[in-house]
C-alpha positions as CSV (number, residue, x, y, z in Angstrom):
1,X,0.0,0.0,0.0
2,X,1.4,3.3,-1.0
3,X,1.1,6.1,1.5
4,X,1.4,9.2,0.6
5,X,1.3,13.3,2.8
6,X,-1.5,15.1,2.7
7,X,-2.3,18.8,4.1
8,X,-3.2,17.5,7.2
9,X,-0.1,14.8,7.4
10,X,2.3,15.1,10.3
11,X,5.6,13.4,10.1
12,X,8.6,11.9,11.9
13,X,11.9,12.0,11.0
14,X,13.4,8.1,11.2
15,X,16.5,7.1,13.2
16,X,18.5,6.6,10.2
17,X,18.4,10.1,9.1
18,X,20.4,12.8,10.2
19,X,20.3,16.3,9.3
20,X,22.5,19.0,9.8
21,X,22.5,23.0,8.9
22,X,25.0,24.6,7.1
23,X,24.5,28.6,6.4
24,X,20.9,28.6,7.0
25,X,20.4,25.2,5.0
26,X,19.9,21.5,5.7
27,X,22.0,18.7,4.8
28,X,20.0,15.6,5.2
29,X,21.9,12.3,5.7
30,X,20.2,8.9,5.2
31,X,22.9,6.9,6.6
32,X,20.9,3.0,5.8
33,X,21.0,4.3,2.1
34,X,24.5,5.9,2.3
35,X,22.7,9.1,0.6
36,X,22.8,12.7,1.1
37,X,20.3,15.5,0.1
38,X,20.2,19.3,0.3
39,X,17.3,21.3,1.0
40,X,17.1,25.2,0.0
41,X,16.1,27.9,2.6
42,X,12.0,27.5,1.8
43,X,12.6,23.8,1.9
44,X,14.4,24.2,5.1
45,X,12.2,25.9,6.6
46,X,9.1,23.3,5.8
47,X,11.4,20.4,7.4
48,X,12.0,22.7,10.5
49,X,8.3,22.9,10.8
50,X,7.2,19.5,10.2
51,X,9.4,17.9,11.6
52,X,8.6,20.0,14.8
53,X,4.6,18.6,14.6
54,X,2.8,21.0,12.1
55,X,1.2,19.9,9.1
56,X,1.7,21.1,5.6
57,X,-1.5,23.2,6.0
58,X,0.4,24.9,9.2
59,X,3.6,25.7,7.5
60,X,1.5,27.0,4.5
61,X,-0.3,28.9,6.9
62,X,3.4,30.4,8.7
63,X,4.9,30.7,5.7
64,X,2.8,32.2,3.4
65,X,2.8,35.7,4.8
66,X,6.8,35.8,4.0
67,X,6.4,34.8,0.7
68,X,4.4,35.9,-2.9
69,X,2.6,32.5,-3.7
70,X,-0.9,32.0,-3.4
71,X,-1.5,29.7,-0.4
72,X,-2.6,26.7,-3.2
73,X,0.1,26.9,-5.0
74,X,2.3,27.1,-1.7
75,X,0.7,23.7,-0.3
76,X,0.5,22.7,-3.9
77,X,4.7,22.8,-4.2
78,X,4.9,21.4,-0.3
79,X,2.4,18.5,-0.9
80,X,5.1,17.4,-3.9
81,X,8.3,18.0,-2.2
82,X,7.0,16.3,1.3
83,X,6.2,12.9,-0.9
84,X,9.3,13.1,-2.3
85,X,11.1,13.0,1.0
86,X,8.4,10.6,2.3
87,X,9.2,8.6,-1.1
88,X,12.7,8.5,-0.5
89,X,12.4,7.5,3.2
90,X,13.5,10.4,4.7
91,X,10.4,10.9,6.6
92,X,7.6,8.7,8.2
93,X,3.8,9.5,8.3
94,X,3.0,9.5,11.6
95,X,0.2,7.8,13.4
96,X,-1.9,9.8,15.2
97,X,-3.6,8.4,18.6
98,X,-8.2,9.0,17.9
């Protein structure tokens, strides 16, 4: 079954991955995959926030005010680059307790 973020997706960052930050952005090390990835300052900041709780539609919400992009479009471009870490294994959905 293929999961997949949505806007109302938290996630948690696995053991296996380390990240570091370097001049105001992120280095992220998945050590089980021997891989490394780099994340700009807007990306940085969506990882800061996520990975602190929020959901895409909170960092949309945080973020939007400091940058010109309609809020769609905003959750639009965070909705693709969230599954693309989550695709990549870099981050886990995670379960929320009902």
């Amino acid at each position: 079954m293929s999961m997949t973020l949505t806007a109302s997706s938290r996630i948690r960052v696995p053991e296996h991955v380390h990240v570091r930050e370097f001049d105001g952005e992120l280095v992220i090390l998945d050590l089980d995959k021997g891989c490394y990835f780099g994340l700009d300052e807007v990306g940085t900041r969506v990882w800061q926030l996520m990975s602190e709780g929020s959901t895409l539609e909170q960092a949309v919400e945080r973020l939007q005010p400091e940058y010109e992009v309609a809020p769609p479009r905003m959750l639009e471009d965070f909705l693709f680059l969230g599954n693309e870490w989550l695709e990549r294994g870099l981050v886990q959905l995670r379960e929320e307790s009902a």
